[in-house]
C-alpha positions as CSV (number, residue, x, y, z in Angstrom):
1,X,22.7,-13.3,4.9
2,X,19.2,-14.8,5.4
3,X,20.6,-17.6,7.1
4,X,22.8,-20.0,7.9
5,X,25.1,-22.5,6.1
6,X,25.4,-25.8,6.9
7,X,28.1,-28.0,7.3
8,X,28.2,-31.8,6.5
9,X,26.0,-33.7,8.9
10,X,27.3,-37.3,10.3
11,X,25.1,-40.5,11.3
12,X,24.2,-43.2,9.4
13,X,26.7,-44.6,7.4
14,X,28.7,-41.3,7.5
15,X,31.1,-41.3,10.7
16,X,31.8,-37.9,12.5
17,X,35.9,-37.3,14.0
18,X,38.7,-37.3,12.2
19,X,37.6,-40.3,10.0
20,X,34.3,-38.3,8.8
21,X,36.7,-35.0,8.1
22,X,38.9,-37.0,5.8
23,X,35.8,-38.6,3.7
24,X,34.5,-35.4,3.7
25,X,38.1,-33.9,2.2
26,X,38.2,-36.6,-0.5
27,X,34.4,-36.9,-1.7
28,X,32.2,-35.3,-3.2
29,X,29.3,-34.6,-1.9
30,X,26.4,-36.1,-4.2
31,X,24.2,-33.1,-4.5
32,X,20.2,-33.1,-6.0
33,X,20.7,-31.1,-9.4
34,X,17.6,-28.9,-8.5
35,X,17.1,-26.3,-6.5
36,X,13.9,-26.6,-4.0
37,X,12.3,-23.5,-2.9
38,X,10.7,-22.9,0.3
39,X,9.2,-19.2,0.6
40,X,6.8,-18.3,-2.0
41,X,3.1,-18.9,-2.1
42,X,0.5,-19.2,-5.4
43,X,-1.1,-16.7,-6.5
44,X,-4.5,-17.6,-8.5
45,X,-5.5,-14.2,-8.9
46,X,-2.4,-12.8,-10.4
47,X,-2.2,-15.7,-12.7
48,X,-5.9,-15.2,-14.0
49,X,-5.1,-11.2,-14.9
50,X,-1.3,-11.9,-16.6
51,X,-3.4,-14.6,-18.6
52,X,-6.2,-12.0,-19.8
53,X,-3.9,-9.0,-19.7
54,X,-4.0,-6.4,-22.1
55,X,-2.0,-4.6,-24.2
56,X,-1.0,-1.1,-23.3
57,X,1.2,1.2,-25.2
58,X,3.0,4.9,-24.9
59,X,1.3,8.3,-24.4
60,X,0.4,10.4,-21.7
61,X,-2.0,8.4,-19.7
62,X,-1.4,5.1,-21.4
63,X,-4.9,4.0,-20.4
64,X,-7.3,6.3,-21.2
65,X,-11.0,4.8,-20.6
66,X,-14.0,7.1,-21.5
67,X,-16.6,6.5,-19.4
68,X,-20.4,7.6,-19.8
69,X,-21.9,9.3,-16.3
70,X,-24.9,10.5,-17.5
71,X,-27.9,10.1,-20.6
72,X,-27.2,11.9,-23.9
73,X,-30.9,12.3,-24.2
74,X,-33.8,12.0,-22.4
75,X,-37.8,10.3,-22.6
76,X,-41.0,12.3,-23.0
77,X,-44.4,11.5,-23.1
78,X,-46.3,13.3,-26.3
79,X,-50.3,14.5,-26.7
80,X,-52.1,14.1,-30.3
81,X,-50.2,17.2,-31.6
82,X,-47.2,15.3,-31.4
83,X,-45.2,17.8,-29.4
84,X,-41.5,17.3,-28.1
85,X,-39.3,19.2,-25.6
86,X,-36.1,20.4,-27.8
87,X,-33.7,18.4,-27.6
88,X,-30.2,19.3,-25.5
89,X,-26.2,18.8,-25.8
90,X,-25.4,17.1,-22.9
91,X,-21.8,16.8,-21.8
92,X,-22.1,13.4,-20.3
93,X,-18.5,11.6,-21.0
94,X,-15.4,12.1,-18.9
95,X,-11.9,10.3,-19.1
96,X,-10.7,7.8,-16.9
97,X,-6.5,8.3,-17.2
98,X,-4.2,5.9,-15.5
99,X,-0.3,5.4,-16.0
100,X,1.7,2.6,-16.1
101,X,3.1,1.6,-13.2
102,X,7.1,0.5,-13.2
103,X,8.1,-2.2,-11.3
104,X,12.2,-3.5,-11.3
105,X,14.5,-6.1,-9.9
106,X,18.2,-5.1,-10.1
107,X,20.3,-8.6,-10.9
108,X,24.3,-8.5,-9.8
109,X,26.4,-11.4,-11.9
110,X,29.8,-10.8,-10.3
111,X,32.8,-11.8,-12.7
112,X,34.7,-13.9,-10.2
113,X,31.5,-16.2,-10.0
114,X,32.0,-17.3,-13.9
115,X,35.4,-18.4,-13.5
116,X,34.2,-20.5,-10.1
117,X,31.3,-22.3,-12.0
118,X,33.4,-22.8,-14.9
119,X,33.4,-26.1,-14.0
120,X,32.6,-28.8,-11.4
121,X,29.0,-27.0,-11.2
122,X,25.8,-28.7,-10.4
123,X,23.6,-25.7,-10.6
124,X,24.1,-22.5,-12.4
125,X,23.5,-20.1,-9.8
126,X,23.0,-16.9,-12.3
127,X,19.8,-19.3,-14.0
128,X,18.3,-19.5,-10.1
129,X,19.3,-15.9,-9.8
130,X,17.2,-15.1,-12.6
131,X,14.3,-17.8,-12.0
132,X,13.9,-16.6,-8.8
133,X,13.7,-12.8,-9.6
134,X,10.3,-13.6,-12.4
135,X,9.6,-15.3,-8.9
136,X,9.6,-12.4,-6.8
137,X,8.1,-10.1,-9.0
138,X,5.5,-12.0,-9.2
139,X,5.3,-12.1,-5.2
140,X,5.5,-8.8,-4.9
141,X,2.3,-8.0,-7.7
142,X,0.4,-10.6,-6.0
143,X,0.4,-8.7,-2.7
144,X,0.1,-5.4,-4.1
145,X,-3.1,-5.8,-6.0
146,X,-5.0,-6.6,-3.0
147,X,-4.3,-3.1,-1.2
148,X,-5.0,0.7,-1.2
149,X,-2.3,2.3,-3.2
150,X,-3.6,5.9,-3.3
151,X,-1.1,7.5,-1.2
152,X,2.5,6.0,-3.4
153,X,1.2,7.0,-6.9
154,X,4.1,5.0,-8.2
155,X,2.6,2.0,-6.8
156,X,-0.4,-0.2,-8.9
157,X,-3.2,0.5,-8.1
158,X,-5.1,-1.9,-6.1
159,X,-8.6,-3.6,-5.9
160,X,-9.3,-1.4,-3.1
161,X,-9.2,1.6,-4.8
162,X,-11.2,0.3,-7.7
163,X,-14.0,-0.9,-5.8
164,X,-14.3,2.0,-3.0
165,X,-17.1,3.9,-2.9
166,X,-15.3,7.6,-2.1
167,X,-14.7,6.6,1.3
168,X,-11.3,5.9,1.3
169,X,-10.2,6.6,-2.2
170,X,-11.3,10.0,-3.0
171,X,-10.7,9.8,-6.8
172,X,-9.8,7.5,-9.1
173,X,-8.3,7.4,-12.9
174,X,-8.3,11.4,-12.0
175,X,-12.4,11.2,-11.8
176,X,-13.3,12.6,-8.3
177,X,-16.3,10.6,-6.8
178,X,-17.7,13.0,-5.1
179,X,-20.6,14.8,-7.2
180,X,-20.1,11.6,-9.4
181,X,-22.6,8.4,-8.2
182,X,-21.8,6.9,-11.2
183,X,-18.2,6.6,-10.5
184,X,-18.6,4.9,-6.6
185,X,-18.0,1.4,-6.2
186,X,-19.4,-1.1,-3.6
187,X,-17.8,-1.0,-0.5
188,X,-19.0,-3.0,2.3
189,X,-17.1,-2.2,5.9
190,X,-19.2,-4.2,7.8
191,X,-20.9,-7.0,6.2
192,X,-23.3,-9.6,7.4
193,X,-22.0,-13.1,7.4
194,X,-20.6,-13.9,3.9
195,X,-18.8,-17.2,4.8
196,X,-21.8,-19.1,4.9
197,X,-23.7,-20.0,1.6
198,X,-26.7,-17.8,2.5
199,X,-25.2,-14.6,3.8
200,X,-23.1,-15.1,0.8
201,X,-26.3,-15.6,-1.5
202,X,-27.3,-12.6,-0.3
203,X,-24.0,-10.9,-0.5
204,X,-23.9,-11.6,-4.2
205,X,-27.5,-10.5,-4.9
206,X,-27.0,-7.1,-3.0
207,X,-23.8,-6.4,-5.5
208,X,-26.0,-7.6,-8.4
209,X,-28.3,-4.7,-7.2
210,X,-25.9,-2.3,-7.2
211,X,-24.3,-2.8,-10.1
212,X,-27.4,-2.6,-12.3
213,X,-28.4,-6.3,-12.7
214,X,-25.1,-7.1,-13.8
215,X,-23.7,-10.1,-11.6
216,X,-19.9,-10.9,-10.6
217,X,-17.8,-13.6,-12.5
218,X,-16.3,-14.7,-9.3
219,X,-15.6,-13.9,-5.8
220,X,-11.3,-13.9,-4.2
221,X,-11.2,-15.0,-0.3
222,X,-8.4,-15.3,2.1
223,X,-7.8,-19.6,2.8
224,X,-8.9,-19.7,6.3
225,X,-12.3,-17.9,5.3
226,X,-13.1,-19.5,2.2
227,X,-12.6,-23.1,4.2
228,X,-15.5,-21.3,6.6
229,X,-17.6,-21.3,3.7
230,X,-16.3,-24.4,2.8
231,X,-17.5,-26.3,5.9
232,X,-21.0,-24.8,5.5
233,X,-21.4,-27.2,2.2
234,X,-20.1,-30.1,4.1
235,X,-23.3,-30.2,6.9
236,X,-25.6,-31.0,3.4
237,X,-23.3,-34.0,2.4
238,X,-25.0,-37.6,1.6
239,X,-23.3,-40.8,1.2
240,X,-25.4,-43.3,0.0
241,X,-25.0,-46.8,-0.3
242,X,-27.3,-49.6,-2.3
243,X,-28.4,-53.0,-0.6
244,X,-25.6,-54.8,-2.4
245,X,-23.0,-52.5,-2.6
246,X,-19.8,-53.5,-1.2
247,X,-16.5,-51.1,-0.6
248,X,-13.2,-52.6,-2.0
249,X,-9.6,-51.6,-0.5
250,X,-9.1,-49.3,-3.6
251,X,-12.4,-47.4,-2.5
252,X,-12.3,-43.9,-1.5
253,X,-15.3,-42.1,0.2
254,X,-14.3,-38.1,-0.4
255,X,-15.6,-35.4,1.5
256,X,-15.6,-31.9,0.9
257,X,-15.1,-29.7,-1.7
258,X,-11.7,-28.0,-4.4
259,X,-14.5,-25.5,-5.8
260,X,-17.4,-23.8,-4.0
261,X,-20.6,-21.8,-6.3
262,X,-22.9,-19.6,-4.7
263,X,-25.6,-18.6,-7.7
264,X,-23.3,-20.3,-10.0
265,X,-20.3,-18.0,-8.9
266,X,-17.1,-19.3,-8.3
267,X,-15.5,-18.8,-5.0
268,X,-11.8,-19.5,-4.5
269,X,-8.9,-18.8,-2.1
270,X,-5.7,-16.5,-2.8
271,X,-3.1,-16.8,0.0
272,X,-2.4,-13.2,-1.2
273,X,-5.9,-12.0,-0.1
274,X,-6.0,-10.3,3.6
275,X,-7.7,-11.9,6.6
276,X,-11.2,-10.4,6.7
277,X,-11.0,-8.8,3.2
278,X,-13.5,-10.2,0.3
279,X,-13.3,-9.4,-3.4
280,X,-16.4,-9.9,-5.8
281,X,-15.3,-9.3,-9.3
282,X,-16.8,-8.5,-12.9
283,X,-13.8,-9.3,-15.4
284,X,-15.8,-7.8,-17.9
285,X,-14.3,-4.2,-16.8
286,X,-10.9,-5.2,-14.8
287,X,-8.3,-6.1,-17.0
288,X,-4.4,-5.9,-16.3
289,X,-2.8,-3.5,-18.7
290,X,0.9,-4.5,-19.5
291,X,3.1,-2.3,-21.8
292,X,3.8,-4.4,-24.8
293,X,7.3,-3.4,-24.6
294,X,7.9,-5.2,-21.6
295,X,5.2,-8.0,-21.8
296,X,5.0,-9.1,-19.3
297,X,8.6,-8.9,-18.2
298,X,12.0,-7.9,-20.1
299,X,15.6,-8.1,-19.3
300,X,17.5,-5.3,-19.6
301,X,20.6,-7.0,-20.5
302,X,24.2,-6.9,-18.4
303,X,25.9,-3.8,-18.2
304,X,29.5,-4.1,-17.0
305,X,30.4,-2.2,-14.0
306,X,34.0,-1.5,-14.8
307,X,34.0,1.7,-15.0
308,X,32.6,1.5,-11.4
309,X,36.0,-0.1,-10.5
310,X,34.5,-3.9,-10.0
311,X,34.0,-7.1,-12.5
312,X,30.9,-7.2,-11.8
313,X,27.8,-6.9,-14.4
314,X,24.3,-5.6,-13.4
315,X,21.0,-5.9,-15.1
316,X,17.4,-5.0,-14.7
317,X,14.2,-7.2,-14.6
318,X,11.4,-4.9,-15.6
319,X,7.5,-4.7,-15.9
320,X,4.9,-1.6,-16.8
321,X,1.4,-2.2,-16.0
322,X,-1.1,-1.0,-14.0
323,X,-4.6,-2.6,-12.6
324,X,-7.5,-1.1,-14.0
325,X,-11.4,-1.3,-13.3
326,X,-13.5,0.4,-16.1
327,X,-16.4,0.3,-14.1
328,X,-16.3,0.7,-10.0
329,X,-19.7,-0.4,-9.7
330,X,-19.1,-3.6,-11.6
331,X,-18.1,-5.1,-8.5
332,X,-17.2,-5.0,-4.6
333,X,-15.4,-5.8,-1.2
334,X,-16.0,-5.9,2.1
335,X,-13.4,-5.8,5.0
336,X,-14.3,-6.4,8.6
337,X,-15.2,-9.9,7.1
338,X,-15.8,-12.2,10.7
339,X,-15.7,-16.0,10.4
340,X,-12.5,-18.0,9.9
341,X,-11.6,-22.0,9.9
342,X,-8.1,-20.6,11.9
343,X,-7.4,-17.1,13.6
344,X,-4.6,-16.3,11.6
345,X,-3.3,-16.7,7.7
346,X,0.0,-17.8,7.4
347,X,2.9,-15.1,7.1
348,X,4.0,-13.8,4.2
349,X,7.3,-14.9,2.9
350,X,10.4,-12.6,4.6
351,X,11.1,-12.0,1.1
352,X,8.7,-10.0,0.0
């Protein structure tokens, strides 16, 4: 057990002794019909791919992208006898597999617990059980996406492995990067000073660069950094006031900022995101792929474990999906990251 249960608590108009054990005995105890929880964290990111997911379905490889690395034909310059090299068959596409990934969350309903919440309940424990467990999944994804996956195959992949440029992720959708520029992402292990609005200008202009002239739609920081940047904005604030202005009681002056653009690219905070670790994003070629069998999440239904020699039922939360990029040069991170409003994030729930 995570922790511990509590008994009643006496003060105030409750007494403690013998006289507050007999209330207790004979009283119910008048309990808030909703359960608050205390561990779990939001998770922007995770919420923006399930809303733009796509739809993946069976096969080997269930994502298959083809991707162009090279120019079916090529530019020549011709004299007055109109001359021309022959033209060649060049092999210049190659196929970007990935497989769904499959996550689960086993659920237990025991038998004897029906017959106790027959009655007299306040909340249904198996609807928590099974609120909290779309929860958790969902916890779990959130953290997942934001690391390097390459060594548990069985695992989604993450935005690190999209993004690298070959030096930690050696291949990706099966496409080695080596002998393959086009295929190398942006990886930046020591950055210059992205949580200020100029190193970040800059930032965002280098990655534009990179990727062709094609810029990011938006750019994923841990809290404590993206505050950083945050307080940079705040030294260019003006309040002004006119001659015959006057502030009432209901007046609010606010400072400070819930959305930050650099070049017109969003900037926002995901607890999920690691200290010192940056992602810049093109959401024209990442896109969650989610089986549509399971979209995103399906209940297997109880099985009962009697022939297991207990009255007990189990069933299985389930999800298939994997995070793919279509194109590793669409966008970048950068790790090493310095700069933070605090030293440390917050931990991440026990749970998870």
């Amino acid at each position: 057990m995570s922790g511990t249960l509590t008994g009643p608590v006496y003060g105030g108009l409750v007494p403690g002794g013998a006289i507050g054990q007999q209330l207790q005995a004979i009283t119910r105890r008048a309990v808030i019909p909703s359960v608050y929880v205390q561990i779990y964290q939001s998770h922007p990111l995770l919420s923006l791919l399930f809303s733009n997911a796509q739809r993946a379905r069976g096969g080997v490889s269930m994502i298959t992208i083809p991707a162009q690395g090279a120019s079916f034909v090529s530019f020549s310059w011709g004299s007055f006898a109109g001359d021309f090299p022959m033209p060649t068959d060049v092999a210049a596409i190659n196929d970007a597999q990935f497989n769904l990934k499959l996550g689960m969350i086993p659920i237990g309903f025991f038998g004897m617990e029906a017959i106790v919440q027959s009655s007299e309940v306040i909340i249904p424990k198996l609807r928590a059980v099974m609120s909290d467990a779309a929860v958790v999944m969902k916890q779990a994804l959130a953290g997942y996406i934001y690391s390097n996956n390459q060594a548990t195959p069985n695992v989604i992949d993450g935005l690190p492995q999209a993004y690298d440029d070959g030096t930690n992720v050696t291949a990706y959708g099966g496409i080695t990067r080596a002998g393959n520029p086009w295929w190398i992402g942006q990886y930046y292990p020591n950055p210059m000073q992205i949580t200020t609005r100029q190193g970040m200008a800059v930032w965002l202009t280098q990655i534009m660069t990179g990727a062709g002239g094609e810029s990011v739609d938006f750019v994923v920081m841990n809290p404590a950094q993206w505050a950083a940047l945050m307080s940079d904005f705040m030294g260019l604030e003006m309040f002004q006031t006119g001659p015959r202005s006057r502030y009432g009681m209901d007046d609010v002056v606010n400072a400070g900022f819930r959305a930050i653009r650099v070049l017109d690219t969003p900037i926002f905070p995901d607890p999920f995101c690691p200290m010192g670790t940056v992602f810049a994003i093109n959401s024209r070629y990442l896109a969650l792929y989610v089986s549509e069998f399971t979209s995103p999440m399906v209940f297997s239904g109880f099985e009962s474990q009697i022939p297991n020699g207990q009255i007990a039922n189990i069933g299985v939360l389930i999800t298939a999906l994997d995070l793919v990029c279509a194109k590793p040069s669409s966008g970048a991170y950068a790790v090493n990251v310095p700069g933070g409003a605090w030293p440390n994030t917050l931990a991440t729930p026990a749970v998870l």
